[in-house]
Phi, psi and omega in degrees: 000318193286340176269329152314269161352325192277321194268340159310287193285017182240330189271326187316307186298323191274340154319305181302297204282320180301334184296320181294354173266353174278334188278302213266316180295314203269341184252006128350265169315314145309284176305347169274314181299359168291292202299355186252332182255357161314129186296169191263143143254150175109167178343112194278142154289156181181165198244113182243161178207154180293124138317128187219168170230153191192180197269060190317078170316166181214117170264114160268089200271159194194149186281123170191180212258117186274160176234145165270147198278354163210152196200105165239130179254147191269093172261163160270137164284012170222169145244149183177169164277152174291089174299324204168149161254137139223069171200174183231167211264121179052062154211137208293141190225145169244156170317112179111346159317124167287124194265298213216176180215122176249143175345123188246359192297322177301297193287004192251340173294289172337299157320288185316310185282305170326299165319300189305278194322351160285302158334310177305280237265332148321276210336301177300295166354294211286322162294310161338299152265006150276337145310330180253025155272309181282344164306283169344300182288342182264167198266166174293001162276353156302295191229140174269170202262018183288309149315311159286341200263323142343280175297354203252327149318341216246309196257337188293327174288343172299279180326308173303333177302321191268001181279309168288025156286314161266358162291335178298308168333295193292323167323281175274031157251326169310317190296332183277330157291326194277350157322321181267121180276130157229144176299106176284349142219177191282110180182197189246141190276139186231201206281139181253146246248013187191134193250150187328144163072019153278164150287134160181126162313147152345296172251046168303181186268357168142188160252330190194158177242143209226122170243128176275129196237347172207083065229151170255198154215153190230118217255127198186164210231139199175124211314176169291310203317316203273329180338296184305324199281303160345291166293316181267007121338291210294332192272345188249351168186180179272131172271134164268176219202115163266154149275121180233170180282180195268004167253021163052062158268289192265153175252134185292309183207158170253122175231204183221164178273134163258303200216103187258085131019097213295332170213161190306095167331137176250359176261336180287291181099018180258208168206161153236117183232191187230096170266151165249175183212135191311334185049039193289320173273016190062027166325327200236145189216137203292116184109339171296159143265145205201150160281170149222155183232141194242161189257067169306303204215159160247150153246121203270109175087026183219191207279121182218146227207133187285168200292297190339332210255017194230135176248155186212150201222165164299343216247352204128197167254166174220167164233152160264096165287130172249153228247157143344311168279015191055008155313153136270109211255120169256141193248149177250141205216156170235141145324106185243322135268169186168136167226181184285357156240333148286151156204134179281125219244112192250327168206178196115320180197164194225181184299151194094320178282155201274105171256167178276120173252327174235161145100047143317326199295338167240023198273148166188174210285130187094011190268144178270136181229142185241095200291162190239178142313141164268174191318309210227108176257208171326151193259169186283204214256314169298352191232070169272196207273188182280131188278154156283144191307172153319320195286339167099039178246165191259116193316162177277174183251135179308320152299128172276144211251127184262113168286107180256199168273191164269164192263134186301164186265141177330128161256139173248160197276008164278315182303310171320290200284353163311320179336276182347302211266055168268162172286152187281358169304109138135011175302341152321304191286315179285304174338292175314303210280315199277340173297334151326132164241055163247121132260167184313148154077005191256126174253140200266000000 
């Protein structure tokens, strides 16, 4: 009896402790996942910046090519030997500047006779009709009028002789000028193709190639799509054109649209246009590749808002405006532009109002926030910060838009213990989720 007893009171004790290792684990574990899936109280933090209004520029940008606006190679027009250079490799020449002197002696020969020969056939010319000068004065019973009429045959073929006399002239005086090689038009000279104490012909490959470069032009591609807006731009004023580097930071030179291109690449879907550009500092070089943006539109005066600060919904896009009461309002809002650092705001909110750029994750309508600093903050008083451009666009703004989950639902400790009295079936498996440092419904 006394060992019954005994077996009793060993199981009664190992009962007690389980229960009690049961009560403090599981019901542990129930109150962190109340404290863990309870929403935070008091203000959400947050980053707000002004609705402002300003003047928005609208870019259509596209990849394309500088040209030079004239590419002329320089041949000779005779043979002869290379007498001489005068010019140096890449160096700027104006029209009419002296390149090269080709041998002149064949064409200064060539000249001389033509000349002489001219000379001759005036002499003759010149007898010619004094003879049918005195044929005239004497009567007809003298001389028959078969003879004047010869001689007056005679001086009209002298003349036609010294008119082609002078065409000969002219002939071998053009073959002598081209013995002097000069620059046909204004440009920079590039490496040269032929050297002193050569030979060389009409139909060599040239002496040197000479390209114009200032102003230059720049060659370039945009969608079909863009067309229409385009011809109705370009008829109402000169569309302007940046030249930029290929990460479109700097703009490398400002030109104007020259030229659109009479039909529509069909393999592409593109157009092709043309701009020139002073190319006063030599930004631009025949061959380059470059971005560009043509200046379609300004938009004068209106709401503009950093991108970060625009939501997009089942419903649409929206913004969170905060209210007078430090609240948060969601504006339903529409969007007509937008980039990576603005987007233009046509109703929904007006200048002045305060949006939310960062700290979404616990936001909803009407929850109190509490703004903060952004990251980077002001810059000091010798570094300030950066002004809107010339163009009247709005510097970006230094916040960034954070994608979170949705925030989990709140458990109230009437719910923990509803939890508590579930059946113990799958309690293993939830025990394993709650050792997780996740709950359901939770982003970790």
């Amino acid at each position: 009896m006394k060992k019954f007893f005994k077996s009793v009171f060993a199981i009664l004790v190992i009962a007690g402790i389980t229960a009690a290792a049961l009560y403090y684990t599981k019901g542990g574990d129930h109150a962190q996942r109340a404290r863990r899936w309870a929403r935070p109280s008091g203000a959400v933090p947050v980053v707000a910046s002004e609705a402002k209004l300003a003047n928005v520029p609208v870019w259509l940008e596209g990849v394309g090519s500088a040209k030079a606006r004239n590419l002329v190679t320089v041949r000779p027009q005779v043979d002869g030997k290379i007498l001489s250079i005068h010019f140096k490799e890449g160096q700027d020449v104006k029209a009419g500047d002296l390149l090269a002197q080709i041998d002149p002696v064949t064409y200064q020969a060539q000249l001389d006779q033509a000349i002489a020969k001219k000379a001759l056939d005036e002499s003759q010319l010149a007898n010619a009709r004094r003879d049918l000068e005195r044929y005239n004065q004497l009567s007809s019973n003298v001389i028959a009028a078969k003879t004047v009429d010869t001689q007056r045959a005679l001086v009209a073929q002298l003349e036609a002789q010294i008119k082609q006399d002078n065409a000969a002239i002219e002939n071998a005086r053009a073959f002598l000028n081209y013995a002097t090689v000069v620059a046909p038009i204004s440009g920079r000279t590039g490496m040269r193709l032929i050297d002193v104490g050569n030979l060389v012909r009409a139909s060599d490959a040239g002496i040197v190639v000479i390209t114009e470069i200032q102003p230059i032009s720049v060659v370039f591609t945009l969608p079909q799509q863009d067309l229409p807006a385009i011809n109705r731009a370009i008829a109402q004023r000169a569309l302007k054109v940046e030249a930029l580097e290929t990460d479109s930071k700097n703009v490398l030179d400002t030109g104007e649209l020259q030229v659109i291109d009479n039909q529509v690449d069909q393999q592409t879907g593109t157009i092709r246009l043309k701009a020139d550009f002073p190319n006063k500092d030599l930004q631009l070089w025949p061959g380059q590749f470059v971005n560009v943006r043509l200046l379609l539109d300004t938009l004068e005066q209106v709401v503009v808002v950093p991108t970060s600060a625009v939501q997009r919904g089942p419903e649409g896009a929206f913004v969170y405006v905060i209210d007078t009461e430090s609240k948060a309002r969601v504006h339903k809002v529409a969007i007509s532009q937008q980039d990576e650092r603005i987007a233009v705001v046509t109703s929904g909110i007006a200048a002045d109002d305060r949006v939310i750029t960062t700290g979404f994750a616990r936001l909803k309508e009407g929850a109190e926030v509490s703004v903060g600093e952004p990251d980077n903050k002001a810059a000091p008083a010798d570094n300030p910060a950066p002004q809107a451009s010339a163009r009247g666009s709005v510097p970006p703004d230094d916040t960034a838009s954070i994608k979170t989950l949705a925030p989990p639902p709140a458990v109230s400790p009437a719910n923990a213990r509803e939890y508590n009295g579930k059946g113990r079936r799958g309690e293993g498996r939830r025990r394993k989720e709650a050792g997780s440092s996740s709950a359901p419904g939770m982003a970790r």
